[in-house]
N, C-alpha and C positions, 0 to 999 in steps of 0.2 A: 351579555355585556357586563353585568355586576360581576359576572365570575371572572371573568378577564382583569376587569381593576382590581380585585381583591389580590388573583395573583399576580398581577403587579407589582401593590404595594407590598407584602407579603416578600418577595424575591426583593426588592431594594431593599427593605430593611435588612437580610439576611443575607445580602451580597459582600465581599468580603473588604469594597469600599466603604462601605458603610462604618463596619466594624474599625476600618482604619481613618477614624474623622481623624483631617489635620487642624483642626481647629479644637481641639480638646488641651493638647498641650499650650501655648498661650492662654487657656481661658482659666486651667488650674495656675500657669504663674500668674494671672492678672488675679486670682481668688487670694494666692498665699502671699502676697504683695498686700495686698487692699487688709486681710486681716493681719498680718506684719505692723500694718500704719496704726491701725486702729489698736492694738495691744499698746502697740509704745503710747500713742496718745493716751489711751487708758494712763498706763502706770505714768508718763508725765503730769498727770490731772489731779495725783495723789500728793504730790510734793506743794502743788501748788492749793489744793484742800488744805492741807497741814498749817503753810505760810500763812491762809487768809486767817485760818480758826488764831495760830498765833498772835498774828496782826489783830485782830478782835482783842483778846486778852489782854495784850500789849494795851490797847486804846480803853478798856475796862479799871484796867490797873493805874493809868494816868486818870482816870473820871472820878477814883474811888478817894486818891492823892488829894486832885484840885478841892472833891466833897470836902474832905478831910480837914483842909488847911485854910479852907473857903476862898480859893482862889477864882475869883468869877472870872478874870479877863480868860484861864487855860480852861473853864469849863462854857466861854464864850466862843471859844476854838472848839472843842471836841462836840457843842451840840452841833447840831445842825441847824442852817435858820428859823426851816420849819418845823424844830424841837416841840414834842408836846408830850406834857406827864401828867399820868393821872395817878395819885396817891391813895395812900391806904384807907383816907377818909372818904374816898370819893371824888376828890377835888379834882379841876382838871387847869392845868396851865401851859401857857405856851412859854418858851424860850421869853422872851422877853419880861412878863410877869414872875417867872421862877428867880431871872436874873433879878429882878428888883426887890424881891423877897429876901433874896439873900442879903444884897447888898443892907435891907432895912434892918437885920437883923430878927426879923421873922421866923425864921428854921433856926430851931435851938439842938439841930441834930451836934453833936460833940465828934460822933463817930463812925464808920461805917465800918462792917466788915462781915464778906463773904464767904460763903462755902458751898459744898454741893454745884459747883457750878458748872455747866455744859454750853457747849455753844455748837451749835450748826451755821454753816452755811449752804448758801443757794444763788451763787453768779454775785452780783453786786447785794445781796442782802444777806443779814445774817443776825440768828435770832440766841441769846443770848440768858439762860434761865439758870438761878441760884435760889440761896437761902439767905439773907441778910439780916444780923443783930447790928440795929440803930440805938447808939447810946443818947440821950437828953439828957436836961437836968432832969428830968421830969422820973426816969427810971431807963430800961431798956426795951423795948420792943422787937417781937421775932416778924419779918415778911418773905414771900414769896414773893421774886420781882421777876418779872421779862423786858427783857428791853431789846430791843431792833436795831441795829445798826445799815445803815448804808455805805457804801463805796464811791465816793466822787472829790473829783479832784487828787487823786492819786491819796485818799487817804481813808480811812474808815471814821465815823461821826457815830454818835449815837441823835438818830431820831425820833424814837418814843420811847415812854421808858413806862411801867402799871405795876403798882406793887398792893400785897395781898397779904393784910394781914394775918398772921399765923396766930392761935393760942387764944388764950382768954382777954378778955379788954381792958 
């Protein structure tokens, strides 16, 4: 009885039905269709990488502005509510405290400005890493900052922001 099934199976595979599946052809167009979608999605997904990473820079470069000019109400727009930084000394503040610091006149920062900067993203998050010389009256300072942005409400925010002092004290 085993030798019977064996040639069997053995003769349908080898039959010349076999060899002619009608179901081979639709299943190679439903492959090079499906990888078709997936390529262009790929390469559409590059344009829009590009847009967010800009978008970020764009919203960096209005943060670096309002820093600059000490404009609290455009740096009230670009944190986020739940804004929290933690500075080179340590310190940690949220949105609200940062914003009163400034307004008191507390941050005697004069100036910001960037370099070395790189920014990734990942869907609605995107992480943001430079080199920044902080002018004072006090002298200048070199740090290493990251900062976090998120996506909501059709805009990018910056929501944390940790900087690391560079050089000697």
């Amino acid at each position: 009885m085993a030798r019977i099934t064996a040639s069997v199976k053995a003769s349908f595979c080898l039959s010349p039905s076999w060899r002619n599946i009608r179901w081979m052809k639709p299943a190679l167009i439903v492959l090079a269709a499906l990888f078709a979608t997936l390529h262009t999605m790929a390469q559409a997904s590059r344009p829009a990488q590009t847009q967010a990473v800009e978008a970020v820079l764009a919203t960096d470069r209005q943060l670096d502005r309002a820093w600059n000019d000490k404009d609290v109400a455009a740096l009230d727009q670009l944190w986020a509510d739940d804004y929290l930084f933690i500075g080179w000394t340590g310190e940690i503040m949220d949105k609200h405290a940062r914003l009163a610091a400034i307004r008191s006149g507390k941050f005697q920062v004069q100036s910001v400005e960037s370099d070395e900067v790189k920014v990734r993203v990942f869907g609605y998050v995107a992480f943001l890493t430079d080199r920044e010389r902080i002018r004072m009256k006090q002298g200048e300072i070199t740090v290493r900052s990251t900062r976090a942005f998120i996506f909501r409400n059709g805009r990018w925010q910056l929501i944390t922001a940790q900087k690391t002092r560079v050089g000697s004290p």
